[in-house]
C-alpha positions in Angstrom: -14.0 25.1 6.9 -10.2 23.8 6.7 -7.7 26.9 6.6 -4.2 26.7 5.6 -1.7 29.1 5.8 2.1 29.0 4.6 4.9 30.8 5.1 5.7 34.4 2.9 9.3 33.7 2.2 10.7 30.4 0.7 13.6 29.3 -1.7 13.5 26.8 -4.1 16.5 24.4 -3.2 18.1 21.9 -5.6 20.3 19.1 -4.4 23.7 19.0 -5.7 23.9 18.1 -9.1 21.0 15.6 -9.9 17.4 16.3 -10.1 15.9 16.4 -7.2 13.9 19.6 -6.1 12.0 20.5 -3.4 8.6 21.3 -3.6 7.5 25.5 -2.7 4.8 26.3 -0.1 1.8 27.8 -2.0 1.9 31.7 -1.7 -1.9 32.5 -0.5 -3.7 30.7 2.3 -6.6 28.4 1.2 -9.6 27.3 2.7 -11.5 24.0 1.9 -15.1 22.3 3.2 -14.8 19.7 6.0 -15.6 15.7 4.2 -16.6 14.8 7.3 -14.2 11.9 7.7 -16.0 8.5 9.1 -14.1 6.4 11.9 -12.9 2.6 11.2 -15.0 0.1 12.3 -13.8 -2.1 15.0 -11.8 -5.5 15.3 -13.1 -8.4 16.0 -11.5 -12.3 16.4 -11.6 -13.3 13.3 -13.1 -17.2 13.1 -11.1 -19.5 13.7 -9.7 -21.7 10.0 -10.6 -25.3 10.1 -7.7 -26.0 7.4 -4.9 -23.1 6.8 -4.9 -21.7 3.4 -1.5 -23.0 1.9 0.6 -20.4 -0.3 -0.6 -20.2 -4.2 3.1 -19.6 -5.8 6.1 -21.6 -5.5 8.6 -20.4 -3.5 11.2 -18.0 -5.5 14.8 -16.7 -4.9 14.6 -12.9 -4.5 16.6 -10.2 -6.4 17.7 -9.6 -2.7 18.9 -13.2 -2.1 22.7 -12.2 -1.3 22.1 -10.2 1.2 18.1 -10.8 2.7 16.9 -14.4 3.4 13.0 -13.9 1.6 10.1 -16.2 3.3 6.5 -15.4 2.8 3.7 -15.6 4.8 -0.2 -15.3 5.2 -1.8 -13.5 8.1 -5.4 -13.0 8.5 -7.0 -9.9 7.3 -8.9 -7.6 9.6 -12.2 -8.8 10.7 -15.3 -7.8 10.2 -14.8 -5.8 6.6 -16.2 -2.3 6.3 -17.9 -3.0 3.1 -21.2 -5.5 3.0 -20.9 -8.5 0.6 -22.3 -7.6 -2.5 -21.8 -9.2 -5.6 -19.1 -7.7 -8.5 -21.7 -6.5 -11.2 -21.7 -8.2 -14.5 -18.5 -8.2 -16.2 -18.6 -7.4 -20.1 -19.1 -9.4 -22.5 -16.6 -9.5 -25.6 -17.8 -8.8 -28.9 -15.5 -7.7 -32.4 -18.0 -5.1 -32.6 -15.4 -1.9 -30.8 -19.4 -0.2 -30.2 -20.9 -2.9 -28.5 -17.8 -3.9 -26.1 -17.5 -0.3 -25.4 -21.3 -0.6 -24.1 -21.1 -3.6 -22.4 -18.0 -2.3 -20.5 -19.5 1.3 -19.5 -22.6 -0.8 -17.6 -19.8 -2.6 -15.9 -18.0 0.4 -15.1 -21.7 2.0 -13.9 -22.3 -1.2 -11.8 -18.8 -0.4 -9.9 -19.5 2.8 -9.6 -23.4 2.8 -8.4 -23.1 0.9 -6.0 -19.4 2.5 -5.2 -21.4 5.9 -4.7 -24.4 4.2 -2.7 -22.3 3.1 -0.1 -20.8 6.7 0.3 -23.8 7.5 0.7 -25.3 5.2 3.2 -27.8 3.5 0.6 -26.6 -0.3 1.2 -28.1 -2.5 3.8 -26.6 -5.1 5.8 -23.5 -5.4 7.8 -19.7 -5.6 6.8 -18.8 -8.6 5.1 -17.9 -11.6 7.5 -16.2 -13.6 4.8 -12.4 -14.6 5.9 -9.4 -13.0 4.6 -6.0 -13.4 4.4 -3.2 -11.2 4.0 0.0 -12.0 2.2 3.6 -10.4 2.7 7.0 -10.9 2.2 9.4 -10.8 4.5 13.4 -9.8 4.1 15.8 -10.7 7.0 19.6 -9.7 6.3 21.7 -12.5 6.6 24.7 -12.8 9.2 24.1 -10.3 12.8 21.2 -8.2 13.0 21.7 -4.8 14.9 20.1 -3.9 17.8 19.2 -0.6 16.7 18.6 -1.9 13.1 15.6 -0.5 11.2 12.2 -2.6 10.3 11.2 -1.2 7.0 7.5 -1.7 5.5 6.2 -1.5 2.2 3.1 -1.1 0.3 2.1 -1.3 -3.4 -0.1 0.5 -5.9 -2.8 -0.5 -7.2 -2.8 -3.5 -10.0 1.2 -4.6 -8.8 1.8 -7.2 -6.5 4.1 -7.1 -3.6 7.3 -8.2 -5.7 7.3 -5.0 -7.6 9.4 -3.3 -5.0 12.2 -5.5 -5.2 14.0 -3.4 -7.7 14.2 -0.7 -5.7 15.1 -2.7 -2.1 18.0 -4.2 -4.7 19.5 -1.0 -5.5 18.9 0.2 -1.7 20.6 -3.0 0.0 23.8 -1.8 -2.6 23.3 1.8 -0.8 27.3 3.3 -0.7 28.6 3.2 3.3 25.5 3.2 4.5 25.5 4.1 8.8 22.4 2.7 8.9 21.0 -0.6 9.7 18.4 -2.7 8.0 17.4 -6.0 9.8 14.3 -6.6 8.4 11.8 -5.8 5.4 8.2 -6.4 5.1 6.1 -6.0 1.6 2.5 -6.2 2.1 0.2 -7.0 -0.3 -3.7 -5.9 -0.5 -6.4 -8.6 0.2 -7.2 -8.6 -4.2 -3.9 -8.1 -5.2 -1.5 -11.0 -6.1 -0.9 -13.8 -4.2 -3.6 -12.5 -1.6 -6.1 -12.5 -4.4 -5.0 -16.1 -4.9 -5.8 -17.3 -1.6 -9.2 -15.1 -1.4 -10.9 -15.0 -4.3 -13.5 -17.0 -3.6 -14.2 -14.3 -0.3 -14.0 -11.2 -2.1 -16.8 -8.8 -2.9 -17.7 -6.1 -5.5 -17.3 -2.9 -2.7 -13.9 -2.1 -2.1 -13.1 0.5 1.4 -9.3 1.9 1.5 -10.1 2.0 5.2 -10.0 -1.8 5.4 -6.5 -1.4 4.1 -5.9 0.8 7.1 -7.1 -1.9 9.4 -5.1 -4.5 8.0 -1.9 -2.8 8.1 -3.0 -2.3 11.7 -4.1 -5.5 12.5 -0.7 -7.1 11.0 1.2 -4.9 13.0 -0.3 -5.0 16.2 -0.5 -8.5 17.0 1.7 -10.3 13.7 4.9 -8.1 13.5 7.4 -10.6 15.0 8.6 -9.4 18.6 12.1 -10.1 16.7 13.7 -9.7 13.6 15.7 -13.4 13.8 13.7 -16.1 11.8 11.6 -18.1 14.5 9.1 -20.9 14.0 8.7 -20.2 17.6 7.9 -16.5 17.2 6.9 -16.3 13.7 5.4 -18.4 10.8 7.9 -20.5 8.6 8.1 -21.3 5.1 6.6 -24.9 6.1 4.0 -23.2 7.8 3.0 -20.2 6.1 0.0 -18.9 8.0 -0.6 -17.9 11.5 -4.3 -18.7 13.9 -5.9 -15.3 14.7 -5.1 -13.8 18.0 -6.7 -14.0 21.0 -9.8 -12.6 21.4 -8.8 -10.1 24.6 -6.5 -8.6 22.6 -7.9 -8.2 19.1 -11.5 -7.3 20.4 -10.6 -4.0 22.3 -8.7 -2.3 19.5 -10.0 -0.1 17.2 -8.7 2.9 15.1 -10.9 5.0 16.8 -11.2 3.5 20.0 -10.8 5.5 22.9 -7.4 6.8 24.6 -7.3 3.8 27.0 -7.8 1.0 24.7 -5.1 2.9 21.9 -2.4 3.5 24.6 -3.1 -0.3 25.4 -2.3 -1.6 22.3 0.3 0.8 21.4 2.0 -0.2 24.5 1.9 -3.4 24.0 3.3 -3.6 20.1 5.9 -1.4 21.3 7.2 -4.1 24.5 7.4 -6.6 21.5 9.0 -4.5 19.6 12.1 -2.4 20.2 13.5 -1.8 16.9 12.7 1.5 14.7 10.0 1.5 12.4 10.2 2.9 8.7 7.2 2.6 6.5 7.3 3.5 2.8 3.8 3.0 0.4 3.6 4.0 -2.7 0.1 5.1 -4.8 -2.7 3.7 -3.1 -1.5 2.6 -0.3 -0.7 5.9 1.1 -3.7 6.8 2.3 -4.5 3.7 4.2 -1.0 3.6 5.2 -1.0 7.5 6.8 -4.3 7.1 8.7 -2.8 4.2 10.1 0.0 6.2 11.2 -2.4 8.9 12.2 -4.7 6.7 14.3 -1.8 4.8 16.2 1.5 7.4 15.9 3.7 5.0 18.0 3.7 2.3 15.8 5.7 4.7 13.8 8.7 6.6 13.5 8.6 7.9 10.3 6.5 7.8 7.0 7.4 7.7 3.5 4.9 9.3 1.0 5.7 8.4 -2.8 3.2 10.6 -5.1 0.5 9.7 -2.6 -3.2 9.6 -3.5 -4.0 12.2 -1.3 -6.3 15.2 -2.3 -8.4 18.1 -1.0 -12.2 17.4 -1.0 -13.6 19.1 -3.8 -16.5 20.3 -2.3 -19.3 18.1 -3.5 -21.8 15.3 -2.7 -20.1 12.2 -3.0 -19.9 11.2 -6.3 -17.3 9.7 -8.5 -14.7 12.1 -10.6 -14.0 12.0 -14.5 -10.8 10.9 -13.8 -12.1 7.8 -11.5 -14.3 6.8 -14.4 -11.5 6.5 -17.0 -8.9 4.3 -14.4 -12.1 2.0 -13.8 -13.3 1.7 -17.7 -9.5 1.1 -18.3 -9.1 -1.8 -15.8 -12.0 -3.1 -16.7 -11.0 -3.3 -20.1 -7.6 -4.5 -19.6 -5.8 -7.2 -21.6 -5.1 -10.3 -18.7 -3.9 -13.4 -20.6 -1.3 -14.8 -23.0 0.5 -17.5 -24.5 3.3 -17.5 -22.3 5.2 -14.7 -20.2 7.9 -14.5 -23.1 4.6 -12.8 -25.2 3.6 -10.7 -22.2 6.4 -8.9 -21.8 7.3 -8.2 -25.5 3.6 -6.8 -25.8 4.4 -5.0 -22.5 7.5 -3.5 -23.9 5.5 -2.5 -27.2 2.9 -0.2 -25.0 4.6 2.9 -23.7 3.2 3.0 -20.4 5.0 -0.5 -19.6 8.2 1.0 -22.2 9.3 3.6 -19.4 9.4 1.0 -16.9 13.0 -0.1 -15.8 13.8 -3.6 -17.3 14.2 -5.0 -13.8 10.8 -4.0 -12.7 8.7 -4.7 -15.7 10.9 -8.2 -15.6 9.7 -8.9 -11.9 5.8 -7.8 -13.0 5.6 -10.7 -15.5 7.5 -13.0 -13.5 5.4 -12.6 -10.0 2.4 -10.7 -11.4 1.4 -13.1 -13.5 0.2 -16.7 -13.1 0.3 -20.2 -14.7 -3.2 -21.3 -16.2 -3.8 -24.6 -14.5 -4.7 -26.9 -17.6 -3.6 -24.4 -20.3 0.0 -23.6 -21.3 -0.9 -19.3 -21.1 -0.7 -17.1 -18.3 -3.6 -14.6 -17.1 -2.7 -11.8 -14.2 -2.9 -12.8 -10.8 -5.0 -9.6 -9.7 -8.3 -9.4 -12.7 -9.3 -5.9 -13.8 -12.3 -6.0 -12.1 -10.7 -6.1 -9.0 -8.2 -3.4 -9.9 -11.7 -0.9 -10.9 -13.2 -1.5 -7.6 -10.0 -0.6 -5.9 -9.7 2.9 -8.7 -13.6 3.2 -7.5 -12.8 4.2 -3.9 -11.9 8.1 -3.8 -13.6 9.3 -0.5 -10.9 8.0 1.7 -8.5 10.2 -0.2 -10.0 13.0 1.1 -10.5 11.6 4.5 -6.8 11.9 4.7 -5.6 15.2 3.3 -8.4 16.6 6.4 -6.3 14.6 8.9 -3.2 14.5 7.6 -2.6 18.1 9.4 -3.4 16.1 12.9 -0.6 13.3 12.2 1.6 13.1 15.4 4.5 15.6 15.3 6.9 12.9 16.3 6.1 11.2 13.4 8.7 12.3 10.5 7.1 12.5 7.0 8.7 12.3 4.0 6.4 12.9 0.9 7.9 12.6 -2.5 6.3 13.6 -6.2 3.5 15.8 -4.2 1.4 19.0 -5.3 1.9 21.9 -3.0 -0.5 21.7 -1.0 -0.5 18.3 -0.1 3.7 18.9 0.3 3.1 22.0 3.1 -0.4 20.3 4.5 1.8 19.0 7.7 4.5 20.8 7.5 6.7 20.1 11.2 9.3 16.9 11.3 8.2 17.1 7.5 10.1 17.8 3.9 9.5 16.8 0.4 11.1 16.3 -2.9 10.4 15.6 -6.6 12.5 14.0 -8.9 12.1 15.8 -12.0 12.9 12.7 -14.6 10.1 10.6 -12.8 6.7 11.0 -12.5 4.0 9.1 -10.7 5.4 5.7 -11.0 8.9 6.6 -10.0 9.0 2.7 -8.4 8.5 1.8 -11.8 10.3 3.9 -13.8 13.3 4.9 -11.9 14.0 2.5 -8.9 17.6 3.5 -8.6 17.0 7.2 -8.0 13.8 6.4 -5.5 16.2 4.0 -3.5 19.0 6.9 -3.3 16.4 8.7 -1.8 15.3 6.4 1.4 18.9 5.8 1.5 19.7 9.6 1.9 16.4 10.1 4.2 17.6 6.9 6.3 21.1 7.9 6.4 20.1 11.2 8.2 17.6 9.8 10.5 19.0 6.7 12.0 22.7 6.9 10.2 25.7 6.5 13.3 25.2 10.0 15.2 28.7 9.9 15.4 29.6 9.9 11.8 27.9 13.2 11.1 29.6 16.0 10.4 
């Protein structure tokens, strides 16, 4: 059993005049059944790519362009996958009859989720899926000097928004006021089905989808792709001509592993950190939290701190695994979900006619039409880059979720965590080098919704951790 315990005494603190409050320790210890996390699979070389996949979208001026020079870039994914290949089950067939489409989508949605729970269960045969992937990110270098003790920031998405959807918010936190901190560069990585990567891999893709391969990707890209410098390098780095990068060498990708032992981690750690001497700042938002925080809990010095927006991270319930009422709803609504139009001009007004897409900030739901959506090759409409089916297998995965909340309590001290729109237990699970906030006039897509007040947060968190020491007061 998992015991928690929290402090008697606690105040409830409100930050100066806006709406930002922090987030009580619960007032009676708890105790909670052990899930029995599993260990991530190894890396291997991935194979070696007769002809380089070439970047799906045209290259774009960012909303960042004053200040960040953008390039982006294709790295291969982690290798093997966790999942077998299996096939997406059949996807539903239309009909005007509401009764019948609602059929034909719930034995979608129990496709997904069967084979979802099988796997949890250790039902599936076969080995992880050998199929190539790529991974596709953006990258943000200020223009003019870079600081030696600037900051390397990295993002993640949710699920269903590509990468771009964070450029709201990196807008409103490059115009941060007197910031004593320094930026140098700014990474957004995007999931292997999710936008431009779904592009480049669709063909690869298969109907299992494991947050823990998310976790080795994010490793794998920052143990042996991270640029040993933040300067644009064609030497040191892929360029915009040449978008995509061989895999590493075998000797160093083959002894790595999230759970490898203390050897082969201190080895690789060592080794990212030689290339790498500027701090390390990661911020993921909805999915991509837990993925992104068993990475940090698996190899701690990659990272100096950790950003947690209204992470996807919960206490197991208890039972065999099996998928939640909740799960079932996000999979029968992606699976269901509206993915082409005339043109983007009739996306976005139907967008702003749905509420869901009405709350967003203009600037955000602008940048979802303009990058999450592509051009019909043949056709004059537009269909989304990432299909629902793809979003539902992603909404299908929940054990890794619990995976996380047991280990989050083992995260490395050192590491400073940040958690933002969290429950209370989840906000007091770690709770040294650790503090939390909620921002009462945004909910779970504050990215969305309110990128202005999210970016005044990193700003704040930034300025106090690597702000000029001798600017404090």
């Amino acid at each position: 059993m998992l015991r928690g315990a929290f402090p008697k005494r606690f105040q409830l603190c409100f930050f100066g005049k806006d709406d930002r409050v922090l987030v009580p320790p619960p007032s009676a210890p708890y105790e909670l059944p052990s899930c029995h996390p599993r260990t991530l699979i190894p890396l291997e070389t991935p194979p070696q790519p007769t002809i380089l996949p070439a970047l799906p979208s045209s290259p774009r001026t960012s909303l960042l362009d004053v200040s960040f020079v953008l390039t982006t870039h294709l790295v291969p994914a982690a290798f093997p996958r966790t999942t077998p290949d299996v096939p997406l089950p059949p996807l539903p067939t239309w009909s005007a009859d509401k009764n019948q489409f609602k059929e034909s989508v719930a034995r979608t949605m129990q496709g997904v989720l069967t084979m979802k729970e099988n796997q949890w269960k250790g039902e599936l045969a076969g080995e992880g899926s050998r199929k190539p992937l790529w991974i596709c990110l953006n990258r943000y270098v200020k223009r003019g000097a870079l600081s030696l003790n600037g900051v390397t920031l990295l993002f993640t998405h949710a699920n269903g928004f590509p990468k771009e959807i964070w450029e709201p918010t990196l807008l409103h936190l490059a115009a941060s006021d007197r910031p004593q901190y320094d930026i140098n560069e700014i990474w957004v990585w995007e999931a292997v089905n999710h936008g431009d990567s779904y592009l480049v891999n669709a063909q690869n893709l298969c109907g299992l989808y494991d947050w823990r391969d998310n976790t080795r990707d994010i490793l794998h890209f920052l143990l042996h792709y991270l640029p040993s410098s933040p300067s644009p390098s064609p030497s040191r780095h892929t360029s915009p001509a040449s978008p995509t990068q061989p895999p590493p060498p075998a000797s160093r990708v083959g002894s790595m592993s999230a759970r490898s032992s203390a050897s082969d981690t201190l080895s690789a750690v060592a080794a990212c950190k030689h290339r790498r001497s500027s701090r390390s700042h990661r911020r993921s938002h909805d999915h991509a939290r837990p993925h992104r925080t068993l990475a940090a809990i698996t190899h701690p010095a990659l990272f100096s701190s950790l950003v947690l927006v209204d992470p996807m991270i919960l206490p197991y319930p208890g039972c065999a695994p099996s998928t939640q009422d909740n799960t079932r709803a996000y999979v029968v609504g992606a699976i269901q979900r509206r993915d082409g139009w005339a043109s983007r001009k009739d996306a976005l007004d139907m967008f702003h006619a749905i509420p869901f897409f009405a709350a967003w900030h203009p600037a955000v739901l602008k940048i979802y039409v303009e990058c999450g959506l592509r051009d019909v090759p043949g056709d004059s409409g537009v269909k989304l880059k990432m299909p629902g089916i793809q979003e539902a297998v992603v909404f299908a995965e929940n054990w890794t979720v619990f995976e996380t909340w047991e280990l989050l309590s083992t995260l490395d001290p050192r590491v400073e965590l940040r958690l933002s729109e969290v429950k209370q237990q989840l906000a007091w699970r770690r709770p040294k080098n650790c503090s939390n906030v909620q921002i009462a006039s945004a909910g779970h897509l504050i990215a969305q919704e309110a990128p202005d007040k999210l970016a005044r947060d990193i700003h704040e968190f930034l300025q106090r951790k690597y702000g000029c020491r001798g600017a404090r007061l």
